[in-house]
GUSE-746131 format. One record per residue (C-alpha): residue number from 1; residue in one letter; x, y, z. Coordinates in steps of 0.02 Angstrom, whole numbers, plus 50000, padded with zeros to 5 digits. Example, Ala and Ser with C-alpha at 12.3 -4.5 7.8 and 13.67 -1.06 7.14 Angstrom:
BEGIN
<lumfi 1; "A"; <50615; 49775; 50390>>
<lumfi 2; "S"; <50684; 49947; 50357>>
REM end
This chain:
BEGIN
<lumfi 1; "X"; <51380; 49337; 46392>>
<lumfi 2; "X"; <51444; 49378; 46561>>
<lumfi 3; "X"; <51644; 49427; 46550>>
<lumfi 4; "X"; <51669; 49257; 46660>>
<lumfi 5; "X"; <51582; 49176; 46521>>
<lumfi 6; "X"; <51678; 49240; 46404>>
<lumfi 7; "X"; <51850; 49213; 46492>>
<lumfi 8; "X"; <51777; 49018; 46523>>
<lumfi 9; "X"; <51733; 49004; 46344>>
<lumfi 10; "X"; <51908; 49057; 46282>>
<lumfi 11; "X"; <51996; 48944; 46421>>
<lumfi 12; "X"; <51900; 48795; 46342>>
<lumfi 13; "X"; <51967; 48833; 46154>>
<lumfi 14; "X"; <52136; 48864; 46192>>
<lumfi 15; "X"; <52157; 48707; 46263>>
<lumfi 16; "X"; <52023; 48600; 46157>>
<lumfi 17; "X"; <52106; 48463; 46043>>
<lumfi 18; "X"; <52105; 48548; 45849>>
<lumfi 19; "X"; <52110; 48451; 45715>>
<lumfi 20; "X"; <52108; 48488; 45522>>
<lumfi 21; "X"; <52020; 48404; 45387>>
<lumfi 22; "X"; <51982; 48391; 45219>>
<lumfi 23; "X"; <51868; 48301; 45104>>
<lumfi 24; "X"; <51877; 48245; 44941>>
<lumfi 25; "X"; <51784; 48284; 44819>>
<lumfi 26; "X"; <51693; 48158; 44735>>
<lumfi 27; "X"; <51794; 48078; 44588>>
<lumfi 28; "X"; <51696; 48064; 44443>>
<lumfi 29; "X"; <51704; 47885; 44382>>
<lumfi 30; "X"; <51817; 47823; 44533>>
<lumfi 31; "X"; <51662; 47769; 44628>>
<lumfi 32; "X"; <51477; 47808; 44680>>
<lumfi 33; "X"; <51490; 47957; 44764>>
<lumfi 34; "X"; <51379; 48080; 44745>>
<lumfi 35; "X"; <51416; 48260; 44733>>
<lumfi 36; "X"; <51342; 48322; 44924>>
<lumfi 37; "X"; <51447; 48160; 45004>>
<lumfi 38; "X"; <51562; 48283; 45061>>
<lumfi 39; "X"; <51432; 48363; 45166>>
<lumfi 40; "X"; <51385; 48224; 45249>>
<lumfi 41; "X"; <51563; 48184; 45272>>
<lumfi 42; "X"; <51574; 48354; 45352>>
<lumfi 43; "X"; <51403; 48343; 45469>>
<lumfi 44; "X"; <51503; 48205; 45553>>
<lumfi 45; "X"; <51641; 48278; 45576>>
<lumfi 46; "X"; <51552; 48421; 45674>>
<lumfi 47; "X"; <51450; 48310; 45760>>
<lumfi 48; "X"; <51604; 48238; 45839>>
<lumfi 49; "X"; <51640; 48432; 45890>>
<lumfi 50; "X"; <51481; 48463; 45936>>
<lumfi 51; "X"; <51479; 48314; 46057>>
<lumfi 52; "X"; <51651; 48373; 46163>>
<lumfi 53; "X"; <51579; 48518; 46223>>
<lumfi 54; "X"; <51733; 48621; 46145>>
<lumfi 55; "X"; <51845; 48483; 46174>>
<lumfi 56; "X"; <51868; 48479; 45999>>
<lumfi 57; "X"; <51891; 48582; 45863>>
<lumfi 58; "X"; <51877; 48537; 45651>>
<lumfi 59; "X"; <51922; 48644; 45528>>
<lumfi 60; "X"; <51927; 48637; 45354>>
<lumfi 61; "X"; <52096; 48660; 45256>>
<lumfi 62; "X"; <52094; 48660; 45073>>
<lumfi 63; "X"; <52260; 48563; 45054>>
<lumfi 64; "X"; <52275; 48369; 45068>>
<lumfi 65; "X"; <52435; 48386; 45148>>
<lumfi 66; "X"; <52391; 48509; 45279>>
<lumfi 67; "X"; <52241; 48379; 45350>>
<lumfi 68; "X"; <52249; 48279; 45505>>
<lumfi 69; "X"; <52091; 48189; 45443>>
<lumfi 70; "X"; <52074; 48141; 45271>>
<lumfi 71; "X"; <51941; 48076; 45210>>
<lumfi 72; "X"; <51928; 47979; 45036>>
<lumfi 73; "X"; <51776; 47922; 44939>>
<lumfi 74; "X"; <51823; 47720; 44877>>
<lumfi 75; "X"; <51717; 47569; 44774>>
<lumfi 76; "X"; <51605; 47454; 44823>>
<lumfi 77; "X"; <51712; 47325; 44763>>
<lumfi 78; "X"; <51812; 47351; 44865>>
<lumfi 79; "X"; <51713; 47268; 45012>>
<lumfi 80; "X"; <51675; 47376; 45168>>
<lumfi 81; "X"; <51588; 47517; 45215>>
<lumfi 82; "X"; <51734; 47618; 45287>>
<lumfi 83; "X"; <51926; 47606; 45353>>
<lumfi 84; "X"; <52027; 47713; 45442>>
<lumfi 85; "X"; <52215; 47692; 45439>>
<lumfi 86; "X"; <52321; 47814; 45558>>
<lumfi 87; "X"; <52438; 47933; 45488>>
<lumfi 88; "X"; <52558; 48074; 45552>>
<lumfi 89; "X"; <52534; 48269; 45477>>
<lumfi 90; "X"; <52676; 48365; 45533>>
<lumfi 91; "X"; <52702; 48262; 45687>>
<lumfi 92; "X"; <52549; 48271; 45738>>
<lumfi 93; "X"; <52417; 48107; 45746>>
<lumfi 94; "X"; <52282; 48103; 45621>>
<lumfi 95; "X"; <52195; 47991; 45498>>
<lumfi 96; "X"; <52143; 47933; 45325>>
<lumfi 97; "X"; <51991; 47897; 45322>>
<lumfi 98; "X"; <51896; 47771; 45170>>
<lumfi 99; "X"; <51716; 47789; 45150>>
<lumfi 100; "X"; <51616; 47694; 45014>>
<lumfi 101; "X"; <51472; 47776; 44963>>
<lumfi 102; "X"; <51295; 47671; 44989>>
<lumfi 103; "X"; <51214; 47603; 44825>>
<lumfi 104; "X"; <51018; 47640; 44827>>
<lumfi 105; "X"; <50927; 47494; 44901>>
<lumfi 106; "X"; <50793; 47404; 44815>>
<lumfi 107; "X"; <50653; 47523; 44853>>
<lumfi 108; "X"; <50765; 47694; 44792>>
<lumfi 109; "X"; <50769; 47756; 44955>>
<lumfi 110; "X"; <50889; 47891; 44933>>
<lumfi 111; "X"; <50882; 47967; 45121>>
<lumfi 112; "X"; <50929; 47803; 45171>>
<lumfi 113; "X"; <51066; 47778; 45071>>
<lumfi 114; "X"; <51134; 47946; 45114>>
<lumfi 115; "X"; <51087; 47904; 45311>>
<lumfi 116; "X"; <51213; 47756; 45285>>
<lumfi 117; "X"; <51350; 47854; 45187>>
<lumfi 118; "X"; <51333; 47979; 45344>>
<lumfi 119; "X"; <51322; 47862; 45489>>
<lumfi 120; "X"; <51482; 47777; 45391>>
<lumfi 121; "X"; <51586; 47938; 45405>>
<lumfi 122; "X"; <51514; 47951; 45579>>
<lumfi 123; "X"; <51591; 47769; 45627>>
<lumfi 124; "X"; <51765; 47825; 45562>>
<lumfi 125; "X"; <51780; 47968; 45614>>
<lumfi 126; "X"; <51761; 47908; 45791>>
<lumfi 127; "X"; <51920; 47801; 45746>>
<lumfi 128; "X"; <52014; 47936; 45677>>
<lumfi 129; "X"; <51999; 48029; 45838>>
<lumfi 130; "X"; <52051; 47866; 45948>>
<lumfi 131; "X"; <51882; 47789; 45975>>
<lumfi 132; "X"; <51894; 47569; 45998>>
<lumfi 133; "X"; <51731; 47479; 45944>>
<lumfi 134; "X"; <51599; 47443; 46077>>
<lumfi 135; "X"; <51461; 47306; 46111>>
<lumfi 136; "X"; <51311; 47428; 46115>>
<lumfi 137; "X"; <51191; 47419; 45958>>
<lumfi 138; "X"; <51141; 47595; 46004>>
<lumfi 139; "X"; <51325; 47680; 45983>>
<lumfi 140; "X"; <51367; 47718; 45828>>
<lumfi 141; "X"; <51549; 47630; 45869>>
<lumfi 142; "X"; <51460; 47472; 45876>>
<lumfi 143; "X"; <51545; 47334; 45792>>
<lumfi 144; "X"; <51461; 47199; 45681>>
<lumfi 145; "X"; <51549; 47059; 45748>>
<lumfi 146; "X"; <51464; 47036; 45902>>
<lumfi 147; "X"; <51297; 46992; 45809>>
<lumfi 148; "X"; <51142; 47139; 45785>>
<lumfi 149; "X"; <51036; 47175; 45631>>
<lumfi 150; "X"; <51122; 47279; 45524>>
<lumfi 151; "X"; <50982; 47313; 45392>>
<lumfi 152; "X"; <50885; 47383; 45574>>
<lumfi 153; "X"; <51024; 47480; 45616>>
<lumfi 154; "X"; <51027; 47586; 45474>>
<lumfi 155; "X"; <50810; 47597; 45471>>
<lumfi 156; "X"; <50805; 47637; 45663>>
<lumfi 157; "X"; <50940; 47802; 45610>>
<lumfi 158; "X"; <50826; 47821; 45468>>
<lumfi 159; "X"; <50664; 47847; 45516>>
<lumfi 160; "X"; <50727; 47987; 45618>>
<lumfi 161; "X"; <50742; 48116; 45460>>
<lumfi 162; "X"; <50613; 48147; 45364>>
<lumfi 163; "X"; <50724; 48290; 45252>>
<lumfi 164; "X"; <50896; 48269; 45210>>
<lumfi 165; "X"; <50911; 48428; 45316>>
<lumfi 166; "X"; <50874; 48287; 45473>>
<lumfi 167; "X"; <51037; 48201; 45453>>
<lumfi 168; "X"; <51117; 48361; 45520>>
<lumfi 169; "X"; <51005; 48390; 45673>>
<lumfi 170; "X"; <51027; 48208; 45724>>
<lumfi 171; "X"; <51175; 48171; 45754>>
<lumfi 172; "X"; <51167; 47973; 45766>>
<lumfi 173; "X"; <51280; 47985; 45935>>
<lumfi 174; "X"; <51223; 47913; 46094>>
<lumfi 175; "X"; <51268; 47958; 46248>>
<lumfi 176; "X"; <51390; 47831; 46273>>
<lumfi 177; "X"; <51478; 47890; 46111>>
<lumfi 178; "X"; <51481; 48047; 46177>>
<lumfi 179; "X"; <51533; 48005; 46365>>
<lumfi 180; "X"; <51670; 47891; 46288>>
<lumfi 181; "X"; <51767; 48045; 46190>>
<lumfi 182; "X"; <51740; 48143; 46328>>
<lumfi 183; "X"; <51844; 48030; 46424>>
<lumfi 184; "X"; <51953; 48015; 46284>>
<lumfi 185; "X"; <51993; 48197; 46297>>
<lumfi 186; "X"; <52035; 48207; 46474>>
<lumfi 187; "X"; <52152; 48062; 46455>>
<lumfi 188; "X"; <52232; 48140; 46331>>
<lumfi 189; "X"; <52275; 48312; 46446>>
REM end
């Protein structure tokens, strides 16, 4: 790397957006989660970083309290596939952000169930870091309630991974996704 390069590169981090985060683990009896959730919940979050083009920056804390984004593991009982409610961390914006975990669907398909607990996290995470809904089927900020196939939405991300190992080398963003937190980000300087 050239020393330009270098002096570019450090330009872009010190003033990229930073966020922290932490996951919870999954509570045993509190809901369906299974015990690599977590990672999925974390492949999203650094798709989102990947994607700004060191906009942004996650990283990890290990104490609740410390986390701008929160995420939280609830029951399918409860209704939805995800929720993210703002919240302030030391006067800074963040989020909590509710995830249920995918039951297996009739056929056992477990890469699709963990394809929808990812592209889930995915969804909220975008709203944790300021991102509206959109009409496009291909974003993954697409809201339900202007009408699409939901069962196809899920099976088009699917057949895209043939490993678990897939979900983290496709990211499930479009370019619109991406263009829109781009533009985010600059509003935000």
């Amino acid at each position: 790397m050239t020393r330009l390069a270098v002096l570019f590169f450090c330009a872009v981090v010190a003033f990229a957006e930073s966020y922290s985060y932490w996951i919870e683990p999954c509570p045993w009896g509190k809901s369906i989660c299974q015990p690599y959730d977590p990672q999925l919940a974390e492949w999203a979050l650094k798709a989102w970083q990947n994607a700004a083009e060191g906009a942004l920056v996650v990283q990890r804390v290990e104490e609740m309290r410390r986390a701008q984004l929160r995420v939280y593991w609830f029951s399918p009982e409860q209704g939805m596939y995800g929720e993210t409610r703002p919240l302030q961390v030391d006067g800074k914006p963040g989020a909590a952000i509710y995830v249920t975990p995918a039951r297996l669907g009739p056929d056992g398909d477990l890469l699709l169930r963990d394809a929808i607990v990812y592209l889930t996290c995915l969804h909220e995470t975008g709203h944790a870091l300021g991102l509206p809904h959109t009409a496009l089927i291909a974003d993954i900020m697409y809201n339900f309630q202007f009408g699409g196939d939901i069962t196809e939405y899920f099976a088009r991300y699917r057949r895209k991974l043939r490993t678990r190992e897939d979900i983290r080398k496709n990211s499930g963003l479009s370019e619109t996704d991406r263009k829109h937190l781009l533009q985010l980000g600059s509003e935000r300087k």
